[in-house]
C-alpha positions in Angstrom: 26.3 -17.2 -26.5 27.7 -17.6 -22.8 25.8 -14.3 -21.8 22.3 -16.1 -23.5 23.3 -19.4 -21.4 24.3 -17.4 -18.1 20.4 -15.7 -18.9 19.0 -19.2 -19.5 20.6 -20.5 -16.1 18.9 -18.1 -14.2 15.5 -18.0 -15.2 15.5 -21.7 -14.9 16.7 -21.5 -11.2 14.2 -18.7 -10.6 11.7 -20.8 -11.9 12.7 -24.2 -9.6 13.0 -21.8 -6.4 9.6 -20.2 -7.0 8.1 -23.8 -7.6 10.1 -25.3 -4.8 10.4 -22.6 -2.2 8.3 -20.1 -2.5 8.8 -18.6 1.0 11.7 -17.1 0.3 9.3 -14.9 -2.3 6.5 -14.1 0.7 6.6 -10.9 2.6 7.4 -12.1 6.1 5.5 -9.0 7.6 2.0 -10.9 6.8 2.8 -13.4 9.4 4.3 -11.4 12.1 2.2 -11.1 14.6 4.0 -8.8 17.2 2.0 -5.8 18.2 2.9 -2.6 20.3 2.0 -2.6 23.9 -1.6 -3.2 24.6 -2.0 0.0 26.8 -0.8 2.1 24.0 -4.1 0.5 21.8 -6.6 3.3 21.0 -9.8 2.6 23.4 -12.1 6.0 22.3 -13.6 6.2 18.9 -12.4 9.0 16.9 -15.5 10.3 14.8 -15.0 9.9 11.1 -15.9 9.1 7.7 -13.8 7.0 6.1 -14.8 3.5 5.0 -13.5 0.9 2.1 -16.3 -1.4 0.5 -14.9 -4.1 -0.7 -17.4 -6.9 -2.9 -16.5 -10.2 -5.1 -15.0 -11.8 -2.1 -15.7 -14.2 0.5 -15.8 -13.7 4.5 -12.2 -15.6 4.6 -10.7 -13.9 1.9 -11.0 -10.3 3.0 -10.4 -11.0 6.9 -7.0 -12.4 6.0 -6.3 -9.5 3.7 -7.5 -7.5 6.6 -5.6 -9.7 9.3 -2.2 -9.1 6.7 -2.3 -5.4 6.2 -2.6 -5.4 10.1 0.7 -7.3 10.4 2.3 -5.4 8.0 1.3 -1.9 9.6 0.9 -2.4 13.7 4.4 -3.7 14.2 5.8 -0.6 15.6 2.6 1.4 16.4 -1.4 0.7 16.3 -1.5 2.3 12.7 -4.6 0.6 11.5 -7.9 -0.7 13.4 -10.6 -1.8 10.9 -13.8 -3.1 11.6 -15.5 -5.4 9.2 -18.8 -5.7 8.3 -20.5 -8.0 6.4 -23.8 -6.2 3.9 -24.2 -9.4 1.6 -22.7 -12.9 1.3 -20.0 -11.4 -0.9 -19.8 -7.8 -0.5 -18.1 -5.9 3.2 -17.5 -2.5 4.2 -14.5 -1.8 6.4 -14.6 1.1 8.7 -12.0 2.5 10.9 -13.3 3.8 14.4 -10.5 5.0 15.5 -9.8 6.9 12.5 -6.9 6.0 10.2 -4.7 8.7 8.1 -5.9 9.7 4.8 -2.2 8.4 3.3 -2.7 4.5 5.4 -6.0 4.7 4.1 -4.5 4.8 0.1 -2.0 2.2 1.3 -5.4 -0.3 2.3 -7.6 0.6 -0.9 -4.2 -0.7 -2.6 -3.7 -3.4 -0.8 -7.2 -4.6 -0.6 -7.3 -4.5 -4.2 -3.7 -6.7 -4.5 -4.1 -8.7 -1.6 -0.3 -10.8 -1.4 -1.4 -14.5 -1.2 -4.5 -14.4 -2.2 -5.7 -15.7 -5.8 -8.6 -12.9 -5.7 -9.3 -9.9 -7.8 -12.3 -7.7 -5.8 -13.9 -4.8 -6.2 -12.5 -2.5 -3.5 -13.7 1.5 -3.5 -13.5 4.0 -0.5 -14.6 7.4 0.7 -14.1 9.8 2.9 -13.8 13.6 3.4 -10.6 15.5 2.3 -8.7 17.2 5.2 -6.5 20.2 3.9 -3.8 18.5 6.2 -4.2 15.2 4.8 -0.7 14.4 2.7 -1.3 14.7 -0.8 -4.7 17.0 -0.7 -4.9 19.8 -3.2 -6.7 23.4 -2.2 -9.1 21.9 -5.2 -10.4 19.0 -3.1 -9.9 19.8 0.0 -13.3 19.8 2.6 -15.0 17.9 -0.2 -16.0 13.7 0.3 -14.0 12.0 -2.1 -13.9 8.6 -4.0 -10.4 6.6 -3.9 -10.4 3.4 -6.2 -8.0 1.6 -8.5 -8.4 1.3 -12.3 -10.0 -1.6 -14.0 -6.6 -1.9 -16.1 -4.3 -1.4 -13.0 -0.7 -3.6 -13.4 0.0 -4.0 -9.5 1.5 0.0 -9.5 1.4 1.7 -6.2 -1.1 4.2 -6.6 -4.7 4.9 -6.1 -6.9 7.5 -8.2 -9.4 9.2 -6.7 -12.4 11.6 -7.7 -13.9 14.5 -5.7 -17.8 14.7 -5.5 -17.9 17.6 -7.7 -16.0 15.2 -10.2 -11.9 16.4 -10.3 -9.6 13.3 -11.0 -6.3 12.7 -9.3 -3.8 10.3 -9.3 -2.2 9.6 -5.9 1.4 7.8 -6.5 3.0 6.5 -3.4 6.8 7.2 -5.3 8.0 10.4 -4.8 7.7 12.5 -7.3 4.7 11.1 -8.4 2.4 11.8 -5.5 -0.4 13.5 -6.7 -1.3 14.0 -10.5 -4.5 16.1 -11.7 -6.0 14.4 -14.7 -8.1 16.1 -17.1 -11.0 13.9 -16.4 -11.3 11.4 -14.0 -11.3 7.5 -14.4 -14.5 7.3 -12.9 -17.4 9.6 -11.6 -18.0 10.1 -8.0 -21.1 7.6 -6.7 -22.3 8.3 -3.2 -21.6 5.1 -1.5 -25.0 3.0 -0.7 -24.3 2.7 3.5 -22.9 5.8 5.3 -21.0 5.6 8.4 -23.8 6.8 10.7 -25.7 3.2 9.3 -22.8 1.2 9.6 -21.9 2.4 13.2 -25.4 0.2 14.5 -24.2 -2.9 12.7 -22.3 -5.7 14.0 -18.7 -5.9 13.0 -15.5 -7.7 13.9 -12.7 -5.5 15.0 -9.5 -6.7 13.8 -5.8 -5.4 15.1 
């Protein structure tokens, strides 16, 4: 009985601390602004393919998911530097002109998906062209343009899955051990996306750091 009243207690004081202070819940790293030297920024464009389209969300939404993954990221080094476009009055593709590794590119398409402090579920699917360096790229999908997404039924784990365009499923886990998983066929079929990056690359866009 005291073990079922110690249980009690504390699910009520997690409950009053979640209602009455939910900072000490946040992730302080979305707020922290502080950002490497500005000399050490990237000023020339690294060529590239890689781009996130993200739809179901509005102008503020995804340039303070944006804003956050950037202060999560570009504490110690310049990591990540998106650009944003805007195609429709919901729907965005995020490019990265000064390339971005094919592993903080996963960590995004997550992220964008789970945005922390936002109330928003969005469609969010990217692509770009496997290296044979890239961490967690098989001799299967290597050289090919592949699509990274998250499931419909996702519960928050840290993965992505992604499909190659000849249509081979993986599962990319972030834990170790669980990094990269062939499945026998893949969530989704791979869908050329609708703007390439030669398009994109006359539009307008707000760079974001």
């Amino acid at each position: 009985m005291n073990i079922l009243l110690a249980i009690g207690a504390f699910i009520l004081v997690f409950i009053v601390l979640m209602k009455f202070a939910p900072s000490l819940f946040k992730n302080d790293k979305l707020s922290n602004t502080s950002r490497p030297p500005a000399e050490t920024k990237p000023s020339h464009t690294v060529p590239n393919d890689k781009l996130v389209v993200v739809g179901k969300i509005t102008y503020e939404d995804i340039r303070k998911a944006v804003t956050n993954f950037c202060n999560m990221y570009n504490q110690d080094d310049w990591a990540v530097l998106p650009r944003l476009i805007k195609t429709a009055d919901d729907k965005f593709v995020v490019t990265f002109p000064y390339d971005i590794d094919f592993e903080m590119l996963c960590f995004f398409i997550n992220y964008m998906a789970y945005p922390e402090g936002l109330d928003i579920s969005p469609e969010v699917i990217g692509y770009t062209t496997a290296n044979p360096n890239d961490n967690w790229i098989t001799p299967q999908a290597a050289n090919k343009k592949v699509m990274l997404f998250l499931p419909e039924n996702d519960t928050w784990d840290d993965f992505v899955l992604m499909t190659t365009e000849d249509n081979i499923g993986y599962k990319l886990g972030f834990a170790l051990g669980h990094q990269k998983q062939l499945l026998a066929i893949p969530e989704k079929t791979f869908i050329a996306p609708k703007q390439d990056i030669t398009g994109l690359a006359s539009m307008t866009g707000e760079d974001i750091s």
